[in-house]
MDAnalysis code that builds the backbone (N, CA, C; Angstrom):
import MDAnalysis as mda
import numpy as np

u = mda.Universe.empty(270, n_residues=90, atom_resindex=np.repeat(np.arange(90), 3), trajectory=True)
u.add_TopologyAttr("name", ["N", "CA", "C"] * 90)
u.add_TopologyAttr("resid", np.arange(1, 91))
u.add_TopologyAttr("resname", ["UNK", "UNK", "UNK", "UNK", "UNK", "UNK", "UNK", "UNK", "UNK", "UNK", "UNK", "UNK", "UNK", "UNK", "UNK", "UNK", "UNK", "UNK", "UNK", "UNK", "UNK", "UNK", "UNK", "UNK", "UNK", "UNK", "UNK", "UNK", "UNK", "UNK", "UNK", "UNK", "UNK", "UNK", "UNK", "UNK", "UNK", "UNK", "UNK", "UNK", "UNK", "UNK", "UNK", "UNK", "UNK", "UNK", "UNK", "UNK", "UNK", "UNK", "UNK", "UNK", "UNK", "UNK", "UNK", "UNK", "UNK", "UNK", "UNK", "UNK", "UNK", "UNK", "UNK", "UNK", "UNK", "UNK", "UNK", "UNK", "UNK", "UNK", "UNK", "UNK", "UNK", "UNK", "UNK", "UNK", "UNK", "UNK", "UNK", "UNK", "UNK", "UNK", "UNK", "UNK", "UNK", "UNK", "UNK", "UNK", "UNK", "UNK"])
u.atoms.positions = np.array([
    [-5.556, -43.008, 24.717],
    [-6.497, -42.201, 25.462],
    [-6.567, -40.807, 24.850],
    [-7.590, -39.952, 25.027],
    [-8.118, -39.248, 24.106],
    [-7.802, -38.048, 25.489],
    [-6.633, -36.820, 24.990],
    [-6.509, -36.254, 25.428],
    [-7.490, -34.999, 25.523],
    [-7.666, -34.166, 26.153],
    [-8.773, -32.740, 25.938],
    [-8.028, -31.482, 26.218],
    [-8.061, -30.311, 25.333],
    [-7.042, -28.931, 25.397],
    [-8.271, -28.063, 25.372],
    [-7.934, -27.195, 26.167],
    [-8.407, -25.940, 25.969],
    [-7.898, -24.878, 24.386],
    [-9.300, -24.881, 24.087],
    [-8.574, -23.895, 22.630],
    [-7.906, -23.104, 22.710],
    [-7.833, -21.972, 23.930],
    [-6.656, -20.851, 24.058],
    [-4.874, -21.659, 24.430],
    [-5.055, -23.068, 24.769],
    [-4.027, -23.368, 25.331],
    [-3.343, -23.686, 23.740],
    [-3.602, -23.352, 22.816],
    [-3.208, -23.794, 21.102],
    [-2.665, -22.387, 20.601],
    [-2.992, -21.759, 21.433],
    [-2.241, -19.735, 20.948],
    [-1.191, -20.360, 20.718],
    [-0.340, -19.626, 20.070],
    [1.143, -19.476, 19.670],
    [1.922, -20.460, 19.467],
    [1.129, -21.918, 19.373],
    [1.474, -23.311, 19.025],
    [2.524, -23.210, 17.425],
    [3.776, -23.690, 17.491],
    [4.311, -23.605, 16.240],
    [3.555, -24.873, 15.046],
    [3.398, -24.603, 13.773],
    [3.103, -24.919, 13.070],
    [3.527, -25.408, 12.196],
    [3.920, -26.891, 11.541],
    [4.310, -27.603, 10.689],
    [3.887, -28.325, 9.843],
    [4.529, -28.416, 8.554],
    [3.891, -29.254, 7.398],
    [4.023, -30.758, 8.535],
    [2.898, -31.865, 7.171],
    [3.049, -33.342, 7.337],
    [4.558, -33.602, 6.679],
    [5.062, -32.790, 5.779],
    [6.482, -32.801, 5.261],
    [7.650, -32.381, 5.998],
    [7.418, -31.729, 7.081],
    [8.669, -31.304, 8.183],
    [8.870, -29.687, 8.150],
    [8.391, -28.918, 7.153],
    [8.532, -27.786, 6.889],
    [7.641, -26.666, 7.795],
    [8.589, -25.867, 8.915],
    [7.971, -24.045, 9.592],
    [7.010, -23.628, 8.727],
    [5.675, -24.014, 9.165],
    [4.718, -22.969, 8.308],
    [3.984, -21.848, 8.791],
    [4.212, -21.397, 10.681],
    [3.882, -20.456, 10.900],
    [3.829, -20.462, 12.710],
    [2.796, -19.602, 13.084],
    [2.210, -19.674, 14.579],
    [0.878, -19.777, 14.449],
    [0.309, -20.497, 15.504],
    [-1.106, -20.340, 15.511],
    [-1.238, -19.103, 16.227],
    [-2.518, -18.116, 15.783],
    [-2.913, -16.700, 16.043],
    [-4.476, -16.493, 16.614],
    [-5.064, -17.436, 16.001],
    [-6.672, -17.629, 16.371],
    [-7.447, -18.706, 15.902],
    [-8.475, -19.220, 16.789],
    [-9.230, -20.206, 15.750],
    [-10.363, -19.655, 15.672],
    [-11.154, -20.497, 14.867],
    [-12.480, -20.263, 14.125],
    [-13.209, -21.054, 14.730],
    [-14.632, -20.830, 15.005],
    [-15.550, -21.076, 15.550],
    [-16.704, -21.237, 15.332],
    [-17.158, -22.210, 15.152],
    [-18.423, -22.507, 14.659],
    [-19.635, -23.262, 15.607],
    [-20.380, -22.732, 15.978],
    [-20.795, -23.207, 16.973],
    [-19.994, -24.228, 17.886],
    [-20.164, -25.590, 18.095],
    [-19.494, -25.674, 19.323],
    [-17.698, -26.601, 18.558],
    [-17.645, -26.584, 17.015],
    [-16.680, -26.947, 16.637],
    [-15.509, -25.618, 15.849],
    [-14.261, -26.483, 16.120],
    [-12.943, -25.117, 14.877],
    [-13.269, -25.729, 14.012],
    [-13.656, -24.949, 13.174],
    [-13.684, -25.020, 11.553],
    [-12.759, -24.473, 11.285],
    [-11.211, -23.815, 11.813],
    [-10.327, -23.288, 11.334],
    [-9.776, -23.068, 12.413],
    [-8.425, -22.414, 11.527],
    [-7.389, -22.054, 12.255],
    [-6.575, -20.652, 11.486],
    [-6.127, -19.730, 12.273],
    [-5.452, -18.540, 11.489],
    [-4.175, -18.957, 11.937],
    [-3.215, -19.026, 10.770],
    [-1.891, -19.414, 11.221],
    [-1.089, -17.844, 10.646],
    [-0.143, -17.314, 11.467],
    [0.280, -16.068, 11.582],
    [1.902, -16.506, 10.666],
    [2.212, -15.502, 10.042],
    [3.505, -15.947, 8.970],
    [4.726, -15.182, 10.111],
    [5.133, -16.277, 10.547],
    [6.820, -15.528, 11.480],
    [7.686, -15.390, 10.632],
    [8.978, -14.974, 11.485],
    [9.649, -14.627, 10.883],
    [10.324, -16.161, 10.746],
    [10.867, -16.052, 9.177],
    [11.763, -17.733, 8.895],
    [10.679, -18.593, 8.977],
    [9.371, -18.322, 8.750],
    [8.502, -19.777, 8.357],
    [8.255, -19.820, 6.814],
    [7.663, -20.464, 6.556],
    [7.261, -20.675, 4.995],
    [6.493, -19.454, 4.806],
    [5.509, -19.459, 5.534],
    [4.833, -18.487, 5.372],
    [4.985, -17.727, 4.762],
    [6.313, -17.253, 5.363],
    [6.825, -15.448, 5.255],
    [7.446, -15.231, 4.037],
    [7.827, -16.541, 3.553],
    [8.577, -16.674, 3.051],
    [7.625, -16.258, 0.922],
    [6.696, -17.117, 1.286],
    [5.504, -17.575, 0.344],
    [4.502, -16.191, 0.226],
    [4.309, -15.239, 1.360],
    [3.049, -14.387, 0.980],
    [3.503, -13.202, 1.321],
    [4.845, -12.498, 1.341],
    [5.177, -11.302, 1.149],
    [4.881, -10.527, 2.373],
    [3.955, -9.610, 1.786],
    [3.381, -8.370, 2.584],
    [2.117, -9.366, 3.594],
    [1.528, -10.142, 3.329],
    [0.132, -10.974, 3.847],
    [0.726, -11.285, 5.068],
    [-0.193, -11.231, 6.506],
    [-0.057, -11.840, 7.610],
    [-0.197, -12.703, 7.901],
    [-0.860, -13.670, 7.562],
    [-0.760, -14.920, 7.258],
    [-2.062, -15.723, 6.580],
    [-2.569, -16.739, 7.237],
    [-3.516, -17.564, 6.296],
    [-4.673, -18.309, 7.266],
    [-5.721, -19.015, 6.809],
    [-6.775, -19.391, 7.598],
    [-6.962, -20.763, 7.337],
    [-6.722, -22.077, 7.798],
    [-6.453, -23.322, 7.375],
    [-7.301, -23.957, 7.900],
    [-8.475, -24.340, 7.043],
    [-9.451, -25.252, 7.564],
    [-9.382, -26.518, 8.552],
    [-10.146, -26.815, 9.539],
    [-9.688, -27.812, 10.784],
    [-9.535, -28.851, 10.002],
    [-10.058, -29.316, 9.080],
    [-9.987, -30.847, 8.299],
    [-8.544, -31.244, 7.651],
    [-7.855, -29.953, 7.597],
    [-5.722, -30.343, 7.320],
    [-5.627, -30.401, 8.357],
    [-5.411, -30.241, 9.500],
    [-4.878, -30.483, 10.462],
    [-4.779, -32.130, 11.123],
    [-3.316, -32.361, 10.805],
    [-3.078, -34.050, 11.153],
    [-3.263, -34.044, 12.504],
    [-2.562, -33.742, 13.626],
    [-1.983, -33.519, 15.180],
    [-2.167, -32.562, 15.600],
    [-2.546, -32.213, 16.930],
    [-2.447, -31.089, 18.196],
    [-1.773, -31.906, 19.247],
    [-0.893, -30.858, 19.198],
    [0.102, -31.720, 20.685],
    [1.125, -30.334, 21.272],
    [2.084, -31.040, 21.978],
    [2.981, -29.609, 21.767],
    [3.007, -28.828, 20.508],
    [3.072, -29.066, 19.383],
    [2.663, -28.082, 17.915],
    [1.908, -28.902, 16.939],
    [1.072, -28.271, 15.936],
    [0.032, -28.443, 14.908],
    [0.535, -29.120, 13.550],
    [0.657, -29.766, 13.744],
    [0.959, -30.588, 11.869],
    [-0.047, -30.748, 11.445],
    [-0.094, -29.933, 10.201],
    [-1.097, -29.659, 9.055],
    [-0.689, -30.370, 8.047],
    [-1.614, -30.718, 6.805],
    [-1.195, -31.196, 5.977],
    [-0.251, -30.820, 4.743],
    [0.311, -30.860, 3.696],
    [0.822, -30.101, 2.884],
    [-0.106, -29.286, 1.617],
    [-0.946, -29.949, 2.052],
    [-2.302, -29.301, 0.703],
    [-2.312, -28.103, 1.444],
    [-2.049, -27.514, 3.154],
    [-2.776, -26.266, 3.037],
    [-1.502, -24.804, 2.446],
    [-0.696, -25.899, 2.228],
    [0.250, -24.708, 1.710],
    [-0.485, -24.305, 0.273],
    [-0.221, -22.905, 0.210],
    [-0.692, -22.202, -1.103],
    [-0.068, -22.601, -2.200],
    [-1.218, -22.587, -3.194],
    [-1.394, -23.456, -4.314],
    [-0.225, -22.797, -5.183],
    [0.845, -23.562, -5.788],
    [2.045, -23.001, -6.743],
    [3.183, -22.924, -5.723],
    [2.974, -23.258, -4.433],
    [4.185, -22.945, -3.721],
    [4.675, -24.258, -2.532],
    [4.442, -25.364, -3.611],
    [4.714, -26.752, -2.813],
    [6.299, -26.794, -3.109],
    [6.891, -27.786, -2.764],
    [8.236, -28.961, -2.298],
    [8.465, -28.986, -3.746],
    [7.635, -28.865, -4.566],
    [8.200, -29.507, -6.051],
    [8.880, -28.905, -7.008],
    [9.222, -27.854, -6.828],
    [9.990, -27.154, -7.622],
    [9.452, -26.049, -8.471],
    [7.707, -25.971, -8.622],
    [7.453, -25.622, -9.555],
    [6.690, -24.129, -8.909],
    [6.467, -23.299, -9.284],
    [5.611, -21.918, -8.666],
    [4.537, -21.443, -10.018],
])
């Protein structure tokens, strides 16, 4: 059954890779007429985020990564920034 959320009820939702990895808080979504075309995910403290973009507050992750909305947001791993995946490489 196809649950229904209010978009403000997604504020401050913690944020996770499809890989298991803290990638932030949700901060705001994007709006496009009557669909999110996004999401602003806010870099906490001890997420990837913070970890990955320094001085930057965080990032804007198109609705189409997003695997799950539930108690928290699993995104995919593509929306992590490019050079700063699982693989070792930067």
């Amino acid at each position: 059954m196809l649950k229904m959320k209010k978009v403000s009820e997604a504020y401050d939702l913690k944020v996770f890779t499809d890989a298991g990895d803290y990638f932030g808080d949700i901060e705001d979504s994007i709006v496009s007429g009557n669909k999110i075309s996004g999401w602003k995910i806010k870099a906490t403290k001890n997420s990837f985020l913070s970890k990955v973009l320094g001085s930057a507050k965080g990032v804007i992750v198109p609705h189409q990564l997003v695997r799950a909305v539930g108690d928290i947001l699993i995104i995919s791993r593509n929306a992590v920034p490019a050079g700063h995946g699982d693989d070792g490489e930067e």
